[in-house]
Residue, then its C-alpha position, 0 to 999 in steps of 0.5 A: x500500500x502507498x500513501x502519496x499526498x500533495x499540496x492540498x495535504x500542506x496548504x498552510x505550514x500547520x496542515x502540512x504538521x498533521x502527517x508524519x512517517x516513522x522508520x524505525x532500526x529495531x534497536x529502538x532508534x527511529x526517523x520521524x518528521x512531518x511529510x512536510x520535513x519539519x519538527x513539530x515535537x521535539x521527540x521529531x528528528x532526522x535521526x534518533x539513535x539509540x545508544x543502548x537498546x531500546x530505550x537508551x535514545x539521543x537525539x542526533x540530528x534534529x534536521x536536514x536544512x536543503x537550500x537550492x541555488x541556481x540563476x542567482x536565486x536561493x531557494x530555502x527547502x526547509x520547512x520549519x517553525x520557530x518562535x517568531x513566525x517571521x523566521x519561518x522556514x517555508x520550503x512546503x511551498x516548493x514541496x510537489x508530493x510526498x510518498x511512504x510505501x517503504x520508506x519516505x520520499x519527497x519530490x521539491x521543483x524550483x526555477x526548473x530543478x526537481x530533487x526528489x529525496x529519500x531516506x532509509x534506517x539500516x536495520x539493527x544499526x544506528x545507521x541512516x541514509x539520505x539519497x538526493x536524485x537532482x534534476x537540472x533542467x535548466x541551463x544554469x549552474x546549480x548548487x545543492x547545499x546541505x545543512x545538519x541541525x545536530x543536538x547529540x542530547x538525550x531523547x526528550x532533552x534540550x541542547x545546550x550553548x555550551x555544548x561544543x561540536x567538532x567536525x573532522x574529515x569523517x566524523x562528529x564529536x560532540x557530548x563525548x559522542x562520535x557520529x561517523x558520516x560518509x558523503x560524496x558532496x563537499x564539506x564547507x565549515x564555519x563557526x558554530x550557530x545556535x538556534x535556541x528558537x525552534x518552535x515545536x506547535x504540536x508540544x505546545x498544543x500538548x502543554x509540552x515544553x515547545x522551545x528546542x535549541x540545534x546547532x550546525x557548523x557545517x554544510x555539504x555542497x553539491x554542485x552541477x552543470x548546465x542539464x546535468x543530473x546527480x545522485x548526492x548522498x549522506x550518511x550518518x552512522x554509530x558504526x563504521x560505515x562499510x556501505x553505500x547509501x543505496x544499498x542502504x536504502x534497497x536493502x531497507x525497502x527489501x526488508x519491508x517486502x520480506x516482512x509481508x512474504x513472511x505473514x501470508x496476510x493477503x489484504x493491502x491494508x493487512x499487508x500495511x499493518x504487518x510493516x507497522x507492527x515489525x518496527x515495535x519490534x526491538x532488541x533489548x541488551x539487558x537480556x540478549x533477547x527481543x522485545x516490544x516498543x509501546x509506542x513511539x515517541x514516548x514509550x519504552x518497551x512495557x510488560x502489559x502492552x508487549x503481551x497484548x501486542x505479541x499476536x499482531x506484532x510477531x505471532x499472525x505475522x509468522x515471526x515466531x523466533x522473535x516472538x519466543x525470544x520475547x516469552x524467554x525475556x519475560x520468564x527470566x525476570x518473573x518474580x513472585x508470579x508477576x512478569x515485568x511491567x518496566x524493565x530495568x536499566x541500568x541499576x534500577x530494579x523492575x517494576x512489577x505493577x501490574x495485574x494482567x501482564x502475566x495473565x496475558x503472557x499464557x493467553x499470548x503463549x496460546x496464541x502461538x501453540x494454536x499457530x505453531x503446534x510447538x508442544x517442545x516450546x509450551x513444555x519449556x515454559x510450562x513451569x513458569x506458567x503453574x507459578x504464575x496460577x500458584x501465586x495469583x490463588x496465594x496471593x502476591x505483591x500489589x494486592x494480588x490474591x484470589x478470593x474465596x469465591x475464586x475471583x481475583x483481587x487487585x490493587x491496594x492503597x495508591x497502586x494502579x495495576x489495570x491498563x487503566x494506571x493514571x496516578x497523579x500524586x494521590x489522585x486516582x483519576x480511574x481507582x478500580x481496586x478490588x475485582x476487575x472485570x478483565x481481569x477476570x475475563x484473563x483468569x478464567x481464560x489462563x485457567x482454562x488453558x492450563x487445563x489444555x496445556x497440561x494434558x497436552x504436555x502430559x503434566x498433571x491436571x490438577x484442579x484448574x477445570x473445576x477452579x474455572x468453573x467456580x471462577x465462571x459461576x462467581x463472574x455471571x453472578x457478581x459481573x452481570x449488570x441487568x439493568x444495564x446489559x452489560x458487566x460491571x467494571x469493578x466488583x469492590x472487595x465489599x461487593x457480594x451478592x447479599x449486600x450490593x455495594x454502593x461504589x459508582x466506580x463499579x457499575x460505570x459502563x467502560x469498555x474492558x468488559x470486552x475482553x470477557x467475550x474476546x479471549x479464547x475462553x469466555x464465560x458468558x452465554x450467547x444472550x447476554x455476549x450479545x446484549x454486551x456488544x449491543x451495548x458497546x455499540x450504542x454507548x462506547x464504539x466509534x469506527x476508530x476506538x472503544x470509549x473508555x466511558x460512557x458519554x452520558x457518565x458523569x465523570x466523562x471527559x469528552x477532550x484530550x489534551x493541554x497540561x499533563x493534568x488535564x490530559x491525565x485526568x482524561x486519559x481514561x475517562x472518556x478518551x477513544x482507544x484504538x487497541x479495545x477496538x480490535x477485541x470488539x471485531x474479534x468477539x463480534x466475529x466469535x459471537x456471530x460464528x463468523x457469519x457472513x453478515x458478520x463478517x460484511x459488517x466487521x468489513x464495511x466498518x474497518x474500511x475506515x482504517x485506511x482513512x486512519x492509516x493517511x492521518x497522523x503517521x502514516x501507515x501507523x495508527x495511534x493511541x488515543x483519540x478525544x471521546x467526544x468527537x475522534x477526529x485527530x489522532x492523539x498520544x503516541x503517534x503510533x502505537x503499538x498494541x493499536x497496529x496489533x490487535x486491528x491487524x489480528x481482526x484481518x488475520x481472523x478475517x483472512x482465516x476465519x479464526x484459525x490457524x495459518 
């Protein structure tokens, strides 16, 4: 799939700022600009790289600044804004189109010159590729001049004045960082320049610092003659530079191709979310093992999103390898029956707040066994699994426990250990302490295939089938909500079926009830799985997301953004998340037994995604969107769990449920 836009997509500098594309090098680095080559975050930038991966990030090159000079004229290509407006840098005006199949490229026409400009991350390294294909039709003389705009700082941070740089023949030193570079244009140096006035719009929209400051001491010259065409490349590197730029980037798009070839997906739009998922992918050098990024820019690489993500991003795409090199990760650090939420770096221990993770890490390891059949791989972990079912029924950190009716218990004091985790101080903007009803939904379904996995790998039994029943008659009784149709978020510690608590937390209508119809084993009977999809649907879907509540809720917040309180306080109460969306099709399908109206309907309402795929980064999709009218893509521009969970409902679609 292509995505090629045109003027109209940058009219004006703030509508050419709403795209962005993503290349990423699986070490956790990435590239990502506006389609118009500007920063608009100060997590945008020409080249990220990552020192130690994945989260170990510095912020290389801000930007390329590209000026065209020929008949006298100078023509500045770079698009940028700054605090005062009338510094802007308005280059979009020469831009004529910009594509990303594989990787991004933009076509500028000037005075009878046409560049057409391409870029590519080397996989696996801290290594980028700039290729310039210049057209002169002119008569004239043409010189091409290249500016970087380096910070070499930490991701998220601000480049100093004091911060020297120092070029020589083939290399850039600065913040005792080497950064090698190969090109065949000219070096022209001069004194270093600061400029601690770069304007990034979509910072300041987010209650982010807006200010950035880069520096640059150098251009590269190219130069050509009357009706001469040239191909001028760049490269930048952490490593020794041993290739040339188009091997670089022929590589790069080759990869992308392999991907596909890879997962058997057949749809266009399936195909594009198979490229997306893989760039979440990354080493982690802690372990010696894979991992999975959450979301760029912003996240690290999270227990909780990784097992949600496993499916579309390694295990439907016929990425098995990396998918048990992730398994193998998280079992190493399991403590107490908990996988890690955080990772730790550094001397920092790992955090281990979290509820689902481990319970999601046995639905993801079933996900792979109904793919695979690798019965060798379930017996290998099969340990780590019956700890993980022994330490939720005795009970672990965070308030973890099974209570006496067999539900399961979480959270205590100011621990949010949901998805749902906004703490803000001592505020809990979504407290949800007691018995969730995901959580739930993962304990059953956990049970249930420990039952499988334990006649298949011939280990004993012992009780998890009369352990789930006991679990699915206490959720029907304690969950169901009649009055509304639907299931209780929360069932309080309090919560029992003499005496209904009166908690309003408890029977707020939110969308986690929908993973209690979309796992592989589910509770609930066919009446009441389609009362709580009609209810979904009429209170908490939209064609890009699930609400996180219902509208009509008093505690609803129909708008995400500003300061990092009010976007906090919001973050759950309201906002529209891509990922729930993907469970909705899924359990949708699974209700209806895949008929062919249910089928038709998951189709026509997934023809949105496409639209989804142009907005906000291109071919990726975000993390969140406003509850009250998604329109703009918000958070994370491009998500992780979001790519994986709307690419497992095309792989259902393709295979109806089954295996490839």
């Amino acid at each position: 799939m292509k995505f090629v836009y045109g003027k109209n997509d940058w009219s004006t500098m703030e509508r050419g700022m709403e795209n962005c594309y993503l290349l990423t090098n699986g070490l956790g680095g990435f590239s990502s600009l506006t389609i118009t080559g500007s920063s608009a975050r100060n997590d945008h930038a020409f080249f990220m790289s990552c020192i130690k991966a994945p989260n170990n990030r510095y912020n290389m090159i801000l930007n390329l600044g590209e000026k065209l000079v020929t008949n006298g004229n100078i023509y500045d290509l770079m698009t940028q804004e700054y605090v005062n407006s009338k510094k802007n840098r308005i280059g979009y005006l020469y831009e004529s189109s910009f594509s990303f199949e594989d990787i991004p490229q933009w076509l500028y026409d000037a005075d009878g010159v046409q560049i057409n400009k391409k870029i590519a991350l080397k996989q696996k390294e801290n290594t980028i590729a700039v290729i310039y294909e210049v057209r002169n039709c002119t008569k004239n003389k043409v010189k091409f001049e290249v500016t970087p705009y380096m910070e070499f700082v930490p991701k998220g941070e601000i480049l100093k004045k004091s911060q020297t740089f120092n070029i020589d023949n083939n290399s850039i030193i600065s913040n005792n960082i080497k950064l090698n570079y190969k090109t065949n244009g000219e070096i022209v140096n001069y004194d270093t320049e600061y400029e601690d006035d770069i304007l990034f719009s979509h910072d300041e929209r987010d209650g982010r610092d807006e200010i950035g400051c880069a520096a640059h001491n150098h251009k590269i010259e190219f130069n050509l003659s009357a009706k001469e065409n040239k191909e001028f490349y760049i490269i930048y590197s952490m490593e020794e530079i041993n290739e040339c730029a188009e091997k670089i980037i022929d590589d790069a798009v080759i990869y992308r191709k392999n991907l596909i070839d890879k997962s058997n997906i057949k749809s266009e739009i399936g195909k594009m979310l198979v490229k997306s998922a893989d760039m979440f992918v990354v080493n982690r050098d802690s372990t010696d093992g894979k991992s999975i990024i959450a979301g760029y820019p912003f996240f690290g690489d999270w227990g909780r999103d990784t097992m949600i993500s496993l499916g579309g991003c390694c295990i439907y795409t016929g990425q098995f390898e990396n998918a048990k090199s992730i398994f193998r990760t998280f079992t190493h650090y399991c403590k107490k029956g908990l996988m890690p939420n955080l990772f730790p770096e550094g001397s920092e221990k790992a955090w281990y707040n979290t509820v689902d993770a481990s319970l999601l890490f046995i639905n993801a390891l079933y996900d792979y066994y109904k793919v695979t059949t690798d019965i060798e791989f379930i017996k290998e972990l099969y340990p780590v699994l019956e700890d993980i079912i022994l330490w939720y029924r005795k009970g672990t950190d965070f308030g973890i426990f099974m209570d006496d009716d067999g539900l399961i218990c979480a959270g205590k004091g100011l621990d949010q250990v949901t998805w749902m985790d906004v703490r803000i101080n001592d505020i809990l903007p979504t407290p949800r302490h007691g018995k969730p009803v995901e959580i739930n939904a993962y304990w059953y379904n956990a049970l249930r295939i420990m039952d499988e996995f334990s006649t298949i790998t011939k280990n004993e039994p012992k009780d998890y089938l009369v352990l789930s029943e006991k679990v699915k008659e206490s959720f029907n009784i304690k969950f169901w909500n009649e009055e509304n149709n639907c299931l209780n978020d929360i069932v309080s510690l309090s919560h029992n079926v003499e005496t209904m608590c009166e908690n309003n937390h408890d029977k707020q209508i939110r969308c986690n009830q929908i993973w209690a119809l979309s796992m592989n084993y589910t509770m609930l009977d066919k009446e009441k799985e389609i009362k709580v999809l009609d209810t979904i649907f009429e209170k908490l879907y939209t064609p890009y997301g699930l609400r996180t509540l219902d509208m009509e809720d008093s505690e609803f917040k129909g708008f995400y953004g500003g300061k990092q309180f009010n976007r906090d306080v919001a973050y759950h109460q309201g906002t529209v998340w891509v990922f729930p969306l993907g469970a909705y099709y899924a359990a949708y399908l699974r209700v209806y037994d895949y008929s062919e109206d249910a089928v038709k309907n998951v189709e026509l309402q997934l023809q949105v995604i496409e639209a989804s795929l142009r907005e906000g980064c291109v071919g990726q999709l975000p993390e969140i969107y406003d509850g009250k009218n998604p329109t703009i893509s918000k958070g994370c521009f491009a998500q992780a769990w979001s790519v994986s969970e709307i690419l497992k409902v095309y792989y259902l679609l393709e295979n109806r449920g089954g295996a490839i």
